[in-house]
C-alpha positions as a Markdown table, in Angstrom:
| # | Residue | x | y | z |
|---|---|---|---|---|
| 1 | Unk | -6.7 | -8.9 | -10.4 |
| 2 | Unk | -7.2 | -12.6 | -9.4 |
| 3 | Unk | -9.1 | -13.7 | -5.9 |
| 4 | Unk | -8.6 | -16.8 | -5.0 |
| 5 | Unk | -11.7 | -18.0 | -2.8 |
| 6 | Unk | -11.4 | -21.4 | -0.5 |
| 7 | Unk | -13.6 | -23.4 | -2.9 |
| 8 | Unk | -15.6 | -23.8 | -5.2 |
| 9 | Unk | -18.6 | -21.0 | -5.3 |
| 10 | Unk | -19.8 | -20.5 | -8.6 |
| 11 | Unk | -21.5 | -23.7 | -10.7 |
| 12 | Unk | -21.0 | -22.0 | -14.4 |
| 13 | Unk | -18.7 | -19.1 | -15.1 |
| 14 | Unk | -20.0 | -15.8 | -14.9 |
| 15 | Unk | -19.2 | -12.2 | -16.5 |
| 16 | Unk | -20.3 | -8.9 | -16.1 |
| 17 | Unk | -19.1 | -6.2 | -18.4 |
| 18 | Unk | -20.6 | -3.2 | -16.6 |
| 19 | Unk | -22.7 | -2.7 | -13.4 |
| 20 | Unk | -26.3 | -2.4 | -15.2 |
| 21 | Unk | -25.6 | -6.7 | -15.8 |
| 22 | Unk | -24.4 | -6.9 | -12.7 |
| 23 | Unk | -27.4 | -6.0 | -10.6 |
| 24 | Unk | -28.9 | -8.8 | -10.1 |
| 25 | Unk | -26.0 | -10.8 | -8.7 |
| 26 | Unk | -25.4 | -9.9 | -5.2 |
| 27 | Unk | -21.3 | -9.6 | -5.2 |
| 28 | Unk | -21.0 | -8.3 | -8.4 |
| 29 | Unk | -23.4 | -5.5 | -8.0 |
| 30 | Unk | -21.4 | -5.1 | -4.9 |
| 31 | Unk | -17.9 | -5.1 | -6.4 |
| 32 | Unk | -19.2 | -2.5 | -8.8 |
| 33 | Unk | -20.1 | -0.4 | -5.9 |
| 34 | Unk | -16.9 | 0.4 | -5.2 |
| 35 | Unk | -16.1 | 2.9 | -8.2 |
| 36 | Unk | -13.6 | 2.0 | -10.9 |
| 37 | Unk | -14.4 | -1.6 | -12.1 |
| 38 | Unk | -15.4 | -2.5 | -15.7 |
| 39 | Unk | -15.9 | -6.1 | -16.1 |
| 40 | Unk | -16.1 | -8.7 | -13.2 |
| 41 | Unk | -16.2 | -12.5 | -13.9 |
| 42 | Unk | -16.0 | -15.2 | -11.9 |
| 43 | Unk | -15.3 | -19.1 | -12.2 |
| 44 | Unk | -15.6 | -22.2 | -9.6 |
| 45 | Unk | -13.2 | -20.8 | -7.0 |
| 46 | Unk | -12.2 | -17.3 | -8.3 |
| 47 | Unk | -13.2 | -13.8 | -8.9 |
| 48 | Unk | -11.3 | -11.8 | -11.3 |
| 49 | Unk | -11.4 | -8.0 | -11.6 |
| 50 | Unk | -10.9 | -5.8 | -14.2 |
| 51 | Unk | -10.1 | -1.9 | -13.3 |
| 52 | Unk | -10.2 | 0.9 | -15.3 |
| 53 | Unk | -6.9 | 2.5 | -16.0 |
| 54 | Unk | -7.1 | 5.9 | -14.0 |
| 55 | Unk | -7.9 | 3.6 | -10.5 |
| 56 | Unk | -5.5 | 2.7 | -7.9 |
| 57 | Unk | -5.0 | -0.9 | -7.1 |
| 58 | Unk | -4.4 | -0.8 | -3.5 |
| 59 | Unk | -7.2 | 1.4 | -2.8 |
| 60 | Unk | -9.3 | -0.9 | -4.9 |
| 61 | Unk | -7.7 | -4.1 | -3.3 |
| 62 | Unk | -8.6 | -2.4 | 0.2 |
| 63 | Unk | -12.6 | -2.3 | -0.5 |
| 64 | Unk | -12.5 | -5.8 | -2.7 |
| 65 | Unk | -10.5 | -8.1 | 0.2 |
| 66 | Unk | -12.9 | -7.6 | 2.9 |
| 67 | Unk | -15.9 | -7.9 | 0.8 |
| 68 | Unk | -14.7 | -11.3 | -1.1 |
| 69 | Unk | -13.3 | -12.8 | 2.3 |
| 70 | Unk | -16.8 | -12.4 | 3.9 |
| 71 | Unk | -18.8 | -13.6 | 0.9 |
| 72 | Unk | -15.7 | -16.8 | 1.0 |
| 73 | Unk | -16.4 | -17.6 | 4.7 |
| 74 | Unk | -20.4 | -17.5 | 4.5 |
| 75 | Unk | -19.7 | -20.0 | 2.0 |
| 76 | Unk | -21.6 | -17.9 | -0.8 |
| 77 | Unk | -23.9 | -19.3 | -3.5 |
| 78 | Unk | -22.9 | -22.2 | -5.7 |
């Protein structure tokens, strides 16, 4: 699934194929959190995110918006 943020946030594209790569990075570690997610990446003004089969979207969807419209309105790190 595709978010599209208000601008720009990332300077280079980034990917993370499982949580343990992930832990550094703030959101990403974050978006992990939520149970279900195998690969995250994310480029200039989007996040895409990659769920495995056996998880609902719109449960998913419900724990990703709110996260990725706060990280989106404090403007997170480019």
């Amino acid at each position: 699934m595709k978010f599209v943020l208000a601008g720009a946030r990332f300077a280079q594209p980034l990917s993370f194929p499982n949580a343990a790569a992930a832990a550094a990075h703030p959101l990403a570690a974050q978006i992990f959190a939520t149970g279900g997610v195998y690969n995250v990446f994310m480029v200039q003004d989007f996040v895409t995110v990659n769920k495995l089969p056996d998880v609902d979207w719109t449960g998913l969807i419900a724990q990703l918006q709110p996260m990725l419209e706060c990280f989106d309105a404090q403007r997170g790190p480019v």
